[in-house]
PyMOL Python script that loads the backbone (N, CA, C, O; Angstrom):
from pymol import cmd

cmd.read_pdbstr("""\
ATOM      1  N   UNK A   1     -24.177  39.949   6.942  1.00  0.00           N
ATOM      2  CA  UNK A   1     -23.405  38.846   6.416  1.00  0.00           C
ATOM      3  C   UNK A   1     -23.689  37.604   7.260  1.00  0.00           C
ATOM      4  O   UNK A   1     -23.758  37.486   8.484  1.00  0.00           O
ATOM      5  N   UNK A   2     -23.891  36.378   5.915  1.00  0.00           N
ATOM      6  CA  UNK A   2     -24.264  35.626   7.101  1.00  0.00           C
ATOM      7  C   UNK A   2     -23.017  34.638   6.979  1.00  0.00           C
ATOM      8  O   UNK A   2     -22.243  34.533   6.027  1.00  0.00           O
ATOM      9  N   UNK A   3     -23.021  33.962   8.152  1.00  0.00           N
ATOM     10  CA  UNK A   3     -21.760  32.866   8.352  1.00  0.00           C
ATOM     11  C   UNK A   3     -22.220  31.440   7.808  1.00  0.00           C
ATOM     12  O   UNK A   3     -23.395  31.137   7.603  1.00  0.00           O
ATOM     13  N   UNK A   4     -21.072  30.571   7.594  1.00  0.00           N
ATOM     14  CA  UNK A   4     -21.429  29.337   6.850  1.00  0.00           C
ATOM     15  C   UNK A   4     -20.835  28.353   7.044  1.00  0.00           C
ATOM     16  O   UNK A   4     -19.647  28.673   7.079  1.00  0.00           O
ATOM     17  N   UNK A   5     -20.991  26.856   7.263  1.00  0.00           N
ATOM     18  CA  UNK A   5     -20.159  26.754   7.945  1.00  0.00           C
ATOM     19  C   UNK A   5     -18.882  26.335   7.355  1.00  0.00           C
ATOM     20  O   UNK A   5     -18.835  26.369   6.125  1.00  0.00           O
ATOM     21  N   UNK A   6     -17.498  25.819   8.196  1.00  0.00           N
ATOM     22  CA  UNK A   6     -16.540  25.909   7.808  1.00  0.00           C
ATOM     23  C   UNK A   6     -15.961  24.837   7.292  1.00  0.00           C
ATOM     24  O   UNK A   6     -14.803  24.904   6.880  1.00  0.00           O
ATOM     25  N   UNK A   7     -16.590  23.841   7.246  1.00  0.00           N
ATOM     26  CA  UNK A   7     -16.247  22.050   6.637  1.00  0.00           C
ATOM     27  C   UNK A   7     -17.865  21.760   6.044  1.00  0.00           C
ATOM     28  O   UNK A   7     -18.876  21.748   6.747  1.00  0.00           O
ATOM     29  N   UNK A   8     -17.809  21.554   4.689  1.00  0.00           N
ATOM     30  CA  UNK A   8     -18.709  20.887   4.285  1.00  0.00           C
ATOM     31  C   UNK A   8     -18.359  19.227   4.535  1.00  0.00           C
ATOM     32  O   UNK A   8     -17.360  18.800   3.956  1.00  0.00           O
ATOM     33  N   UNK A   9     -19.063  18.388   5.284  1.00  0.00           N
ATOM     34  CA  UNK A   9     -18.656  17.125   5.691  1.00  0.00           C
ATOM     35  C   UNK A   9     -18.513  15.826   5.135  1.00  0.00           C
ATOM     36  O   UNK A   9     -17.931  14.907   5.710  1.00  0.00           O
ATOM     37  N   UNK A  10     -19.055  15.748   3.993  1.00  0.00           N
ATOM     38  CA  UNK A  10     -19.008  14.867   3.244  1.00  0.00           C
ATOM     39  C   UNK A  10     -17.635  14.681   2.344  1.00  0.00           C
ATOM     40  O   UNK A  10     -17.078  13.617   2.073  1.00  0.00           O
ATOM     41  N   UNK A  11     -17.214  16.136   1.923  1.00  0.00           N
ATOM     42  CA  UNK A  11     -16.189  16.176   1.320  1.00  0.00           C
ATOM     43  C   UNK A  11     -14.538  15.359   2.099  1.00  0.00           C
ATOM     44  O   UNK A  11     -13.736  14.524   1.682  1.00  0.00           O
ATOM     45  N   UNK A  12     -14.660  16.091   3.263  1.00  0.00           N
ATOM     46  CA  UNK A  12     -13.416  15.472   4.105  1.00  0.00           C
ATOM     47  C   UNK A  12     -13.366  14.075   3.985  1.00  0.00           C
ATOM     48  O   UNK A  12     -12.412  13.346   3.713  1.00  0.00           O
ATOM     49  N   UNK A  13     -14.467  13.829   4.214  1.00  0.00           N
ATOM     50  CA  UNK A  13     -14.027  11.955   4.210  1.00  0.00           C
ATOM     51  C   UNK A  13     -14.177  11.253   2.748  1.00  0.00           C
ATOM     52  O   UNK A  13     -14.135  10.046   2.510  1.00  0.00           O
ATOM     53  N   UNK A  14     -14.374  12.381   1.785  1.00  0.00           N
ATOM     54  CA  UNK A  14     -14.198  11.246   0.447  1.00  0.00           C
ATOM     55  C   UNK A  14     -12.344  11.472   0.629  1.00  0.00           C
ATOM     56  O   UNK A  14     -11.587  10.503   0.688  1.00  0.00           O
ATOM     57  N   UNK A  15     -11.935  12.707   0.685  1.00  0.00           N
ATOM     58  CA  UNK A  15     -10.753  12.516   0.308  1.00  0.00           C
ATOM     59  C   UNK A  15      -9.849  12.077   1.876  1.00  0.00           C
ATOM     60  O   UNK A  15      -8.742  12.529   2.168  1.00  0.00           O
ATOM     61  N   UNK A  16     -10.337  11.488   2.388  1.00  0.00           N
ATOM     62  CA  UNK A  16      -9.394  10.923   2.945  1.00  0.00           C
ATOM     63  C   UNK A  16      -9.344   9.930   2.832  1.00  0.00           C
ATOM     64  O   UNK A  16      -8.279   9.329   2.972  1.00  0.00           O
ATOM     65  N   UNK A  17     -10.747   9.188   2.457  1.00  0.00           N
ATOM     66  CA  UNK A  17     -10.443   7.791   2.546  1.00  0.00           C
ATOM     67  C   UNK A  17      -9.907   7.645   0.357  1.00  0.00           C
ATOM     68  O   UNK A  17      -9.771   6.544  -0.176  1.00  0.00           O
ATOM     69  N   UNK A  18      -9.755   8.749  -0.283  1.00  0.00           N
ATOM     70  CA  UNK A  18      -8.984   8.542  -1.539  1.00  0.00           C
ATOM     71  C   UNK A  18      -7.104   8.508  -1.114  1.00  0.00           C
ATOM     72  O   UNK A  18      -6.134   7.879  -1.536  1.00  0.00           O
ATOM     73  N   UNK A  19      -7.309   9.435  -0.196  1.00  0.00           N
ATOM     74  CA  UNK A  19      -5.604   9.818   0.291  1.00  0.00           C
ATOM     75  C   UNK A  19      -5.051   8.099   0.728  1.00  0.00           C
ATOM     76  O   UNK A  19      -3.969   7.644   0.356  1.00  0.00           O
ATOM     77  N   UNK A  20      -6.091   7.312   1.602  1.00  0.00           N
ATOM     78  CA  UNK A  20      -5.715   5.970   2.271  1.00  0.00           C
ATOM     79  C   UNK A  20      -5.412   5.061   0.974  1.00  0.00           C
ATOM     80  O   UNK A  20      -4.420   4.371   0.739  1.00  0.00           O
ATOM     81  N   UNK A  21      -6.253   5.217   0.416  1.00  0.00           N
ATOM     82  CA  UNK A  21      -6.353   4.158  -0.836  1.00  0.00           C
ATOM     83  C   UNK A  21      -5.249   4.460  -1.831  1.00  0.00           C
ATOM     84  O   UNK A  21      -4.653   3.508  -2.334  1.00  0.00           O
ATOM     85  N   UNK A  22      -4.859   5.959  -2.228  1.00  0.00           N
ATOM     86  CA  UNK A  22      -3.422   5.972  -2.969  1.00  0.00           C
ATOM     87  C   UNK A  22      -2.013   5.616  -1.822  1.00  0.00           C
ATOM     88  O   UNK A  22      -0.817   5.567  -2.109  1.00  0.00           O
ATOM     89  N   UNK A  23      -2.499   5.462  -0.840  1.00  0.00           N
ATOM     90  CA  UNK A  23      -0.886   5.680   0.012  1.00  0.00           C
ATOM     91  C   UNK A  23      -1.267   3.959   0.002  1.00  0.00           C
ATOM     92  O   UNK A  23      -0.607   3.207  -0.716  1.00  0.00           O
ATOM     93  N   UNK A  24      -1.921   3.656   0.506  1.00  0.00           N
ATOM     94  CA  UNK A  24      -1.954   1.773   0.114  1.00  0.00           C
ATOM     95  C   UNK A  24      -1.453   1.591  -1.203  1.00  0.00           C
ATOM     96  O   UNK A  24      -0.356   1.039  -1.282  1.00  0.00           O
ATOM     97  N   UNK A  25      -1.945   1.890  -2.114  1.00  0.00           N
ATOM     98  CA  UNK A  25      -1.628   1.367  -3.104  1.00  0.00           C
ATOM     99  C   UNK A  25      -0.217   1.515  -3.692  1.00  0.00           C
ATOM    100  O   UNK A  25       0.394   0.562  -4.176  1.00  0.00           O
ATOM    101  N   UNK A  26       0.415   3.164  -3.600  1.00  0.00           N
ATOM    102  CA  UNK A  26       1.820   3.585  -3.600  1.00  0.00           C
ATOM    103  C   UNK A  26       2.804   2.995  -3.013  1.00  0.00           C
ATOM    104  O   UNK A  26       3.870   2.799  -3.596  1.00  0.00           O
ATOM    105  N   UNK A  27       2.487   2.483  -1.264  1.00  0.00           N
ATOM    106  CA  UNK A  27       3.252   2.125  -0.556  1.00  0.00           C
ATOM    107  C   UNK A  27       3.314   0.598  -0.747  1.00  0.00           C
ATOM    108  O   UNK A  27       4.227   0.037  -0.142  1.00  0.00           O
ATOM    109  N   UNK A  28       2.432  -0.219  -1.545  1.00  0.00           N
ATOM    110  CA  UNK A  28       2.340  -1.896  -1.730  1.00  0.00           C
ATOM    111  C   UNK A  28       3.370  -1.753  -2.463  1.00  0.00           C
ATOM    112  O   UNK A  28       4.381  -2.401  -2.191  1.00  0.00           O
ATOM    113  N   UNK A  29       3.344  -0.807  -3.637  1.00  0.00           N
ATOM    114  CA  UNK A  29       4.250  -1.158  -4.893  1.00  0.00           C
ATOM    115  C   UNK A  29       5.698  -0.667  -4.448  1.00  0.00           C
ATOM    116  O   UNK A  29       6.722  -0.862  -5.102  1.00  0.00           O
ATOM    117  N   UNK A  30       5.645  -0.215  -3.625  1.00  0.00           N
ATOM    118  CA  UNK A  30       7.077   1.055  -3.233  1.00  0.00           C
ATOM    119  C   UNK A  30       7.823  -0.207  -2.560  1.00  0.00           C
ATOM    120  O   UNK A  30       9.051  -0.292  -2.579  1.00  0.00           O
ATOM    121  N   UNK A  31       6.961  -1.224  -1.938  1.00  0.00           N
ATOM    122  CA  UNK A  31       7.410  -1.919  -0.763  1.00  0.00           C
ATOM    123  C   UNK A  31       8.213  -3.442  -2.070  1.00  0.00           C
ATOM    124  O   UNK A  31       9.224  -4.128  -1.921  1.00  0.00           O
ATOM    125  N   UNK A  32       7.392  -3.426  -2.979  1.00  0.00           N
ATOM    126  CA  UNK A  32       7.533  -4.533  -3.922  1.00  0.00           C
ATOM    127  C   UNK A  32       8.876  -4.237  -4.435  1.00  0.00           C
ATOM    128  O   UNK A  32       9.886  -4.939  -4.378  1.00  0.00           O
ATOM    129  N   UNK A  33       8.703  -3.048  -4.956  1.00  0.00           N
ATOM    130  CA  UNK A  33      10.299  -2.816  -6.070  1.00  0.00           C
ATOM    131  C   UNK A  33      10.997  -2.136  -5.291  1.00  0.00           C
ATOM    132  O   UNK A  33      11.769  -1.413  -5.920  1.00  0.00           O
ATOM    133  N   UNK A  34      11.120  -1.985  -3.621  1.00  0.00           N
ATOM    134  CA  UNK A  34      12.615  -1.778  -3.198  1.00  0.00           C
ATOM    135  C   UNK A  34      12.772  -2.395  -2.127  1.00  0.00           C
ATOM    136  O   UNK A  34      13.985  -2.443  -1.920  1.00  0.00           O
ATOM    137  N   UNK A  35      12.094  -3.010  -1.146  1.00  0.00           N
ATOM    138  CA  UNK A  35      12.366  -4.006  -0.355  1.00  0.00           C
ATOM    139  C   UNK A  35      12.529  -5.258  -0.578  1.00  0.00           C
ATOM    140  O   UNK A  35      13.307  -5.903   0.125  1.00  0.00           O
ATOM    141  N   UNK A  36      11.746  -5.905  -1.717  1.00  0.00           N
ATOM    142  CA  UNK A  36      12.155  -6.957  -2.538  1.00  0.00           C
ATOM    143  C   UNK A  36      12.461  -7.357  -3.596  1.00  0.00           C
ATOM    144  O   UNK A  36      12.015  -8.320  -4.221  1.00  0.00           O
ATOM    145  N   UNK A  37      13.381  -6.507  -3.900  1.00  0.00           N
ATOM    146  CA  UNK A  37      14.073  -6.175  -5.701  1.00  0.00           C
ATOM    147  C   UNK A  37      15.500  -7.462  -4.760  1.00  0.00           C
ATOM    148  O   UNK A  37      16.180  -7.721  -3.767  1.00  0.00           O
ATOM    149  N   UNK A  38      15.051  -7.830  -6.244  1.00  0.00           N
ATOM    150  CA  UNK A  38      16.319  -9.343  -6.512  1.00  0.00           C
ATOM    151  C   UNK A  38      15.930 -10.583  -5.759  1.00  0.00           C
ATOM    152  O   UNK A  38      16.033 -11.756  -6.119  1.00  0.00           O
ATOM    153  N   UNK A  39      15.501 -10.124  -4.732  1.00  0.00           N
ATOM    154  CA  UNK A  39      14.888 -11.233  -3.459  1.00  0.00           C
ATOM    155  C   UNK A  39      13.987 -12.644  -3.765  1.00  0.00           C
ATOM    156  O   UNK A  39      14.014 -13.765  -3.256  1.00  0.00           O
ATOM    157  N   UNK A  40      13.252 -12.090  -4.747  1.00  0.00           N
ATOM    158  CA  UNK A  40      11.967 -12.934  -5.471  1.00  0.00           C
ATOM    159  C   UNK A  40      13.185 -13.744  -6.693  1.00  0.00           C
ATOM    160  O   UNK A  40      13.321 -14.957  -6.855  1.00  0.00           O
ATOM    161  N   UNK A  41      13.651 -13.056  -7.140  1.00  0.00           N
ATOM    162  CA  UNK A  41      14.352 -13.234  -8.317  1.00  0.00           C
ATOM    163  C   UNK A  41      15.394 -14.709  -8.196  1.00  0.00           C
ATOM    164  O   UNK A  41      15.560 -15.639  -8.985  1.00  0.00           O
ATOM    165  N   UNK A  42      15.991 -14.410  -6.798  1.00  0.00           N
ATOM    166  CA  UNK A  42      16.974 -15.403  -6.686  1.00  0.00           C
ATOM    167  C   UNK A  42      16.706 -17.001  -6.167  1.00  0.00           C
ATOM    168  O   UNK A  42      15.643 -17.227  -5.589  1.00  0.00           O
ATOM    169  N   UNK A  43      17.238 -17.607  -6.283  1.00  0.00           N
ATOM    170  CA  UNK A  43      16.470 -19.045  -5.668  1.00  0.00           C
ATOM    171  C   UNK A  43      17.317 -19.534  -4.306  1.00  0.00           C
ATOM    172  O   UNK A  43      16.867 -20.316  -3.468  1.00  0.00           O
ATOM    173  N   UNK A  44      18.786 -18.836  -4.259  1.00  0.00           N
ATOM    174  CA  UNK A  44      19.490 -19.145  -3.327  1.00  0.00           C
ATOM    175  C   UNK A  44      19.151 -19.203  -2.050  1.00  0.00           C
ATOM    176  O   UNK A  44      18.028 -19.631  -2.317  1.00  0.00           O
ATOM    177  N   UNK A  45      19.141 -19.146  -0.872  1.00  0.00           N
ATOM    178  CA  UNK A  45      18.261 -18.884   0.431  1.00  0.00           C
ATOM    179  C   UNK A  45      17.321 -20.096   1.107  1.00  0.00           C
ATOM    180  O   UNK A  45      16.725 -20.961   0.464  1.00  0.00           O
ATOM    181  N   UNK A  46      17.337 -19.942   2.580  1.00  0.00           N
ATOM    182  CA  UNK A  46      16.359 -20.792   3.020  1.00  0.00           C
ATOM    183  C   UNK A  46      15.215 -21.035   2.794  1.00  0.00           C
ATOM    184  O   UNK A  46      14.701 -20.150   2.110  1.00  0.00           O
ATOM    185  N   UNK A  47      14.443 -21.977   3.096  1.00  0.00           N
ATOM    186  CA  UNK A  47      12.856 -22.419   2.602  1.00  0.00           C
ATOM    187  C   UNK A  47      12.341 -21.554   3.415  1.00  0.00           C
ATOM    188  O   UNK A  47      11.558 -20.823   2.808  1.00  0.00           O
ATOM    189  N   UNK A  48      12.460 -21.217   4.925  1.00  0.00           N
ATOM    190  CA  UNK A  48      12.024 -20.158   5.327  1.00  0.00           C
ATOM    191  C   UNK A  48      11.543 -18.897   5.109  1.00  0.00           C
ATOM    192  O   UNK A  48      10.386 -18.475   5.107  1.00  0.00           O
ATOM    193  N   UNK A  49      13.152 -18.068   4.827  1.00  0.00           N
ATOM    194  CA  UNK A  49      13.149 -17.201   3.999  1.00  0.00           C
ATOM    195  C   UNK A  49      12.813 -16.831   3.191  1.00  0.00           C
ATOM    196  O   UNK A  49      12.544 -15.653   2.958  1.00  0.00           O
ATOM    197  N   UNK A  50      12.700 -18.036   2.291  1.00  0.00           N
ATOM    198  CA  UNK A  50      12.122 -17.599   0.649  1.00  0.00           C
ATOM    199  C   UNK A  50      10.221 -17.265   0.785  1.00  0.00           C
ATOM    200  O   UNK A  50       9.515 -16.432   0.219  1.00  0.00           O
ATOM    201  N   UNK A  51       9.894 -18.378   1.827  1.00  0.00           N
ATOM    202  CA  UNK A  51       8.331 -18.619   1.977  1.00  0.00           C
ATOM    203  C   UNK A  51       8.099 -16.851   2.909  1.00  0.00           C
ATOM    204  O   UNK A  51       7.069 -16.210   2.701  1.00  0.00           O
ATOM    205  N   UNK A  52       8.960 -16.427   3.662  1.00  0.00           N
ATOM    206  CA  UNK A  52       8.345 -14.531   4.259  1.00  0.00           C
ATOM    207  C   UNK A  52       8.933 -13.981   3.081  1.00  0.00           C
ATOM    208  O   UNK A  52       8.774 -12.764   3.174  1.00  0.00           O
ATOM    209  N   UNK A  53       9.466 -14.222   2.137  1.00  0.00           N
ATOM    210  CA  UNK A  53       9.548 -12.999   1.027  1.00  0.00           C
ATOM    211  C   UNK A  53       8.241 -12.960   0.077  1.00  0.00           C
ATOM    212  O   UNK A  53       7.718 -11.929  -0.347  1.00  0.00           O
ATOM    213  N   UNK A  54       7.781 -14.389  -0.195  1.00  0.00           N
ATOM    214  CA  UNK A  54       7.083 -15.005  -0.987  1.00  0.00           C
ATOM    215  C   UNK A  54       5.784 -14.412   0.005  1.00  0.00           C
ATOM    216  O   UNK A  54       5.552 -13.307  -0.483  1.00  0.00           O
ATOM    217  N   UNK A  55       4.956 -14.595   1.012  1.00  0.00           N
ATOM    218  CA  UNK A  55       3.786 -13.783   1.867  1.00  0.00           C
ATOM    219  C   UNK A  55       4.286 -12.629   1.624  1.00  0.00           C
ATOM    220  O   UNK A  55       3.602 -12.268   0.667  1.00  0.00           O
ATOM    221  N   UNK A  56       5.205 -11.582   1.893  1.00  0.00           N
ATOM    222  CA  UNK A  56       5.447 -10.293   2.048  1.00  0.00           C
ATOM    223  C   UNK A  56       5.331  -9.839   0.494  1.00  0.00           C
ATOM    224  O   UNK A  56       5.150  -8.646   0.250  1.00  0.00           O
ATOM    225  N   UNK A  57       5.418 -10.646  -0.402  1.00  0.00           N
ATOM    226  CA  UNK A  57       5.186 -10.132  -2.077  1.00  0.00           C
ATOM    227  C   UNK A  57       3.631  -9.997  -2.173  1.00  0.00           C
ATOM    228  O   UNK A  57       3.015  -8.983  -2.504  1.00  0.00           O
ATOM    229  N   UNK A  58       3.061 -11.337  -1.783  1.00  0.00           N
ATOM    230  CA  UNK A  58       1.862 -11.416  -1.978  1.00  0.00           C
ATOM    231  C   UNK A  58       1.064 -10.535  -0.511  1.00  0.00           C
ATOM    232  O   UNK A  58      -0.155 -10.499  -0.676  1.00  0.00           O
ATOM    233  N   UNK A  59       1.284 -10.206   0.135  1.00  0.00           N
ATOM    234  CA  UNK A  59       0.484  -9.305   0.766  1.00  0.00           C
ATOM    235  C   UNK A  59       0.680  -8.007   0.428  1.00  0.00           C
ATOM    236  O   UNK A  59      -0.152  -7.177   0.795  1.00  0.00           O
ATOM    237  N   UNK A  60       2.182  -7.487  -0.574  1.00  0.00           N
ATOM    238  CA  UNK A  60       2.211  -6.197  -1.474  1.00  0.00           C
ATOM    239  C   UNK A  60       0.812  -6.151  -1.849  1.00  0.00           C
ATOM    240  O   UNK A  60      -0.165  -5.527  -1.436  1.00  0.00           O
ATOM    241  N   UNK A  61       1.085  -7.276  -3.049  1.00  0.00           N
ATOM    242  CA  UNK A  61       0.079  -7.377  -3.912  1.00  0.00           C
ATOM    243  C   UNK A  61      -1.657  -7.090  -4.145  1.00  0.00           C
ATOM    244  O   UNK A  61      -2.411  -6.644  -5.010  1.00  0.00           O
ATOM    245  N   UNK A  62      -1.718  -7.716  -2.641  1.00  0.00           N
ATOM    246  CA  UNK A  62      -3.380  -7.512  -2.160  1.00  0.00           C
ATOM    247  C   UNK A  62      -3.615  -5.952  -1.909  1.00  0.00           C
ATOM    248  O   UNK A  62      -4.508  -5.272  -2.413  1.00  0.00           O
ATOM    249  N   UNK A  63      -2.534  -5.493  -0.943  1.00  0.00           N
ATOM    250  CA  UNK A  63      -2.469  -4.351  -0.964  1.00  0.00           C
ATOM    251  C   UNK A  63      -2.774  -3.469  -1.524  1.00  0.00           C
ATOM    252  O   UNK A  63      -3.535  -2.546  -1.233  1.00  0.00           O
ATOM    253  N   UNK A  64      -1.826  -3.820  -2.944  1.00  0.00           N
ATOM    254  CA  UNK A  64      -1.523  -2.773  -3.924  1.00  0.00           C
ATOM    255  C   UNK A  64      -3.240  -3.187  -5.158  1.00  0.00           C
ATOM    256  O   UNK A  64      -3.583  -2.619  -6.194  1.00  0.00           O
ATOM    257  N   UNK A  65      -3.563  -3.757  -4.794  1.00  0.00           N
ATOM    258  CA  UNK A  65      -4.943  -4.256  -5.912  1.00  0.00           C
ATOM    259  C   UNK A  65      -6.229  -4.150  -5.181  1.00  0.00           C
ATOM    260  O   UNK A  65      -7.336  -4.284  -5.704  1.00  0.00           O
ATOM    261  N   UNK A  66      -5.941  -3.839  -3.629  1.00  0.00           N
ATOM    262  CA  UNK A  66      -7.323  -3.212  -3.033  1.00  0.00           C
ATOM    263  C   UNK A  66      -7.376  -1.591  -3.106  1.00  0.00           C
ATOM    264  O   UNK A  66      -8.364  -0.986  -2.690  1.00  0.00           O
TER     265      UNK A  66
END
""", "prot")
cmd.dss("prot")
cmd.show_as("cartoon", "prot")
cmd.util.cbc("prot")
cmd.orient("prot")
């Protein structure tokens, strides 16, 4: 019997770098509709404030579309 080896190598790194790319993409949108649910929506709030909700949407976004 012969031995073989125990990781074909190519395989591991497709799916990890598929595992990176769904948890990016899961976690952009996860981050969109529950960390900033209503947030975007409302107009009330500082110019500050509104402008890190407004980057933190749009860096979901890139996120979630790379």
């Amino acid at each position: 019997m012969q031995a073989g080896p125990l990781i074909e190598w190519p395989e591991p790194i497709f799916q990890l770098i598929d595992f990176i790319g769904l948890f990016l993409a899961s976690g952009a949108v996860g981050f969109r509709y529950s960390a900033l649910r209503g947030r975007l929506a409302t107009r009330a709030g500082a110019g500050a404030t509104r402008s890190l909700f407004d980057d933190s949407a749009r860096q979901a976004a890139v996120l979630g579309a790379i």
